[in-house]
MARGU-400451 format. One record per residue (C-alpha): residue in one letter; x, y, z. Coordinates in steps of 0.5 Angstrom, whole numbers, plus 500, padded with zeros to 3 digits. Each point is the difference from the previous one (the first is absolute). Layout:
<atoms>
AXYZ ...
</atoms>
This chain:
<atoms>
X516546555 X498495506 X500493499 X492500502 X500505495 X504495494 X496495503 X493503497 X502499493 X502493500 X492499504 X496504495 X503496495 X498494504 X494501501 X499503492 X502492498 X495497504 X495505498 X501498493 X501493501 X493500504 X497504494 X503495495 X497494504 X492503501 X500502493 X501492498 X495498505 X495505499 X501504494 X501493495 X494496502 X496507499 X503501493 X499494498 X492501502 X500494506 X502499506 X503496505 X497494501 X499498493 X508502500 X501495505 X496494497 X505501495 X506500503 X497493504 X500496494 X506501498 X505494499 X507498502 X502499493 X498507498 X503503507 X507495497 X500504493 X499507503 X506499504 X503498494 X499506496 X501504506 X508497500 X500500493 X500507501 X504501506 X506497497 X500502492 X500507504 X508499503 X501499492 X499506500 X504502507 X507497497 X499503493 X500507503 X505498505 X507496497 X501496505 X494498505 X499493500 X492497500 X500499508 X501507501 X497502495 X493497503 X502501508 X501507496 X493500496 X496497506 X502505506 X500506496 X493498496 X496500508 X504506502 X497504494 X493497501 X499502507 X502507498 X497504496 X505504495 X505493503 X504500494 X504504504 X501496506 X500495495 X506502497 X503501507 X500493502 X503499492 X506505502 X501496507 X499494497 X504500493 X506504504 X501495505 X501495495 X505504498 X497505494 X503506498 X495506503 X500501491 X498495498 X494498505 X498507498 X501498492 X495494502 X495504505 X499504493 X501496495 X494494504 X496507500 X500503494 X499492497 X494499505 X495507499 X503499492 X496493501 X495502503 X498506496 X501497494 X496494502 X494504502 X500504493 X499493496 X495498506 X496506499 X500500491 X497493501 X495502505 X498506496 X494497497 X496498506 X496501505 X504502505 X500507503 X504504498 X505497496 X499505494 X504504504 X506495502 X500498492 X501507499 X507501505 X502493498 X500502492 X504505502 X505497505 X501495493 X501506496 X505503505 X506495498 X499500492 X500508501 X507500504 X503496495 X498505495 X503506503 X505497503 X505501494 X499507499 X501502507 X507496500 X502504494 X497506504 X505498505 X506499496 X500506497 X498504506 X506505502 X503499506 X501506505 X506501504 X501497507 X497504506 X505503504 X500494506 X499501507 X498495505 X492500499 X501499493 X506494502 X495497504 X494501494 X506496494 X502496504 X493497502 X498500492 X506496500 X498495504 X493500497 X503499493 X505494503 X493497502 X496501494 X507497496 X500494505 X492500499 X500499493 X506495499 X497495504 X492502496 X505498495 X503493502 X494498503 X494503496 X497494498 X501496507 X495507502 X495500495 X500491501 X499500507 X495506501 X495498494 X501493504 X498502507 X494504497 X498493496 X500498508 X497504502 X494501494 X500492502 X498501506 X495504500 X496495494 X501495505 X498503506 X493502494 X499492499 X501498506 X494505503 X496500494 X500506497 X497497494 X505506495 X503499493 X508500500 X501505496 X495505504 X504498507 X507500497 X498507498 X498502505 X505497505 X505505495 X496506501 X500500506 X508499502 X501508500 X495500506 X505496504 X504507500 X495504504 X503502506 X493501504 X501493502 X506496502 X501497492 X493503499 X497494503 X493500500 X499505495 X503497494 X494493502 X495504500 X501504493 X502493497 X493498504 X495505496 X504498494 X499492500 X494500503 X497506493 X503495497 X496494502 X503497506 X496497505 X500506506 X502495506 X504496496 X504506498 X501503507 X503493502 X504500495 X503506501 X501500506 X504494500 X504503495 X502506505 X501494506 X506496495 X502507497 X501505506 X497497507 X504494500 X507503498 X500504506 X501493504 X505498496 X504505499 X500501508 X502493500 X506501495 X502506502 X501497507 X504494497 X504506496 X502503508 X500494503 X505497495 X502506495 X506497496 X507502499 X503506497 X503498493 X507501501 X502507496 X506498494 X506500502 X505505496 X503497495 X508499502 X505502496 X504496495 X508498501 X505505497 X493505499 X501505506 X501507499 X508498504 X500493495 X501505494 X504505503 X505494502 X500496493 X505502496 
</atoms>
């Protein structure tokens, strides 16, 4: 293959991420005002009688969430200190939002990051799926209860997301219920002689051998650090759900708490569509229809909304740039590996030989 031809793959990956990103970005400058049932000029008036207290409290709300997240990062991974958990957080949070599918570039500069530090490549992978598995259960769980509480109004198609919602609840008492008989199952099950091992089937053990090591770690450190995981993921969607009602007050959208709480939940699983890079403008517009059936003012929501994907998604790609040019600039020292313990006097090997 010649390097011209490596090289297309690289540009049509770039040029899908810019693609994207541009999708995300006309979709949040067109697609929510016209949700909403405005336009912009009446978006942009809302926008103009915004106060410096209100942009302070949303800035707060915005890092209240950025960093009870790195709680979440030095649950996962023993050992990370709050600062790399942020310089981590940040500059992988603007990778995946200008990328669709950006977990992955994401979890990359997680990789490179983590391993400079000094982080065994088993652990960060523990961490990578651990923060995942935390993130989408969140999430998913979160839109289940949004979209029960909405199943009464007025917003469309909510029938159907109470019904999915229903079931994803359901999902979790159902598997606590069968699981002791399929444990029974297993332990009564008869094992089958070993297969005669050749080189294929060598590679196959020893690659389920390092999965269950990985599972093992996994569930030692969900073990120990459980209630660090489950704290600090409820408390940066707290953050998040603060923000999103104050960025409402702060246009006026004139909704209940409760409704915009709701719907601020239902929405949350939204921001897993792989369309657009953190399914930007997307999960507005949705969340836009929602609040305005449920009485919100058309332009006040609209600017409200769009503020909230200005702190939650746009501003980050500047600031994890910034952090992940701190990172390369001053990346930190490697943590020194332990030294091996020194045998102790009269304990060698020779030491016993020789005594009487």
């Amino acid at each position: 293959m010649t390097h011209r031809a490596r090289r297309l793959p690289a540009c049509a990956g770039r040029l899908l991420g810019v693609l994207s990103s541009a999708t995300g970005l006309v979709l949040l400058a067109l697609a929510v005002p016209k949700a909403a049932g405005t336009d912009w000029s009446a978006v942009r008036d809302r926008l103009a009688h915004l106060g410096g207290a209100q942009l302070a409290l949303m800035c707060a709300a915005a890092a209240a969430a950025l960093w009870t997240y790195t709680y979440v990062l030095t649950a996962a991974l023993p050992g990370l200190t709050r600062r790399q958990a942020l310089l981590v957080h940040c500059t992988g949070s603007a990778v995946s939002n200008l990328l669709p599918l950006g977990g992955g570039a994401g979890v990359a500069v997680t990789y490179a990051m983590t391993r400079r530090w000094g982080h065994p490549p088993g652990a960060v992978a523990v961490c990578v799926a651990l923060t995942g598995v935390c993130n989408v259960a969140a999430r998913l769980f979160l839109s289940a209860v949004g979209a029960l509480l909405l199943a009464r109004t007025a917003v469309p198609g909510i029938g159907w997301a109470a019904a999915a919602g229903a079931v994803v609840l359901v999902l979790p008492a159902a598997y606590a219920a069968v699981r002791p008989v399929v444990r029974r199952h297993r332990a009564h099950r008869v094992r089958r002689p070993p297969a005669p091992a050749g080189a294929p089937r060598r590679r196959i053990t020893a690659g389920a051998r390092r999965l269950a090591a990985g599972v093992r770690t996994g569930r030692d450190v969900l073990r120990r650090s459980w209630p660090q995981l489950a704290c600090a993921m409820t408390a940066t969607l707290a953050a998040q759900g603060a923000l999103f009602l104050v960025c409402l007050q702060a246009a006026g959208a004139r909704t209940g708490w409760g409704d915009a709480l709701a719907v601020f939940a239902a929405s949350r699983l939204l921001t897993q569509i792989a369309v657009t890079p953190g399914g930007i403008g997307v999960t507005e517009s949705a969340a836009a229809v929602a609040l305005v059936a449920l009485g919100g003012a058309p332009a006040a929501v609209a600017a409200a909304l769009l503020l909230f994907a200005a702190f939650t998604h746009l501003l980050e790609i500047p600031l994890g740039a910034l952090t992940g040019a701190l990172w390369l600039l001053h990346p930190g020292a490697r943590r020194p590996a332990p030294a091996p313990a020194a045998p102790s006097q009269g304990n060698t090997p020779r030491d016993r030989v020789r005594s009487p």
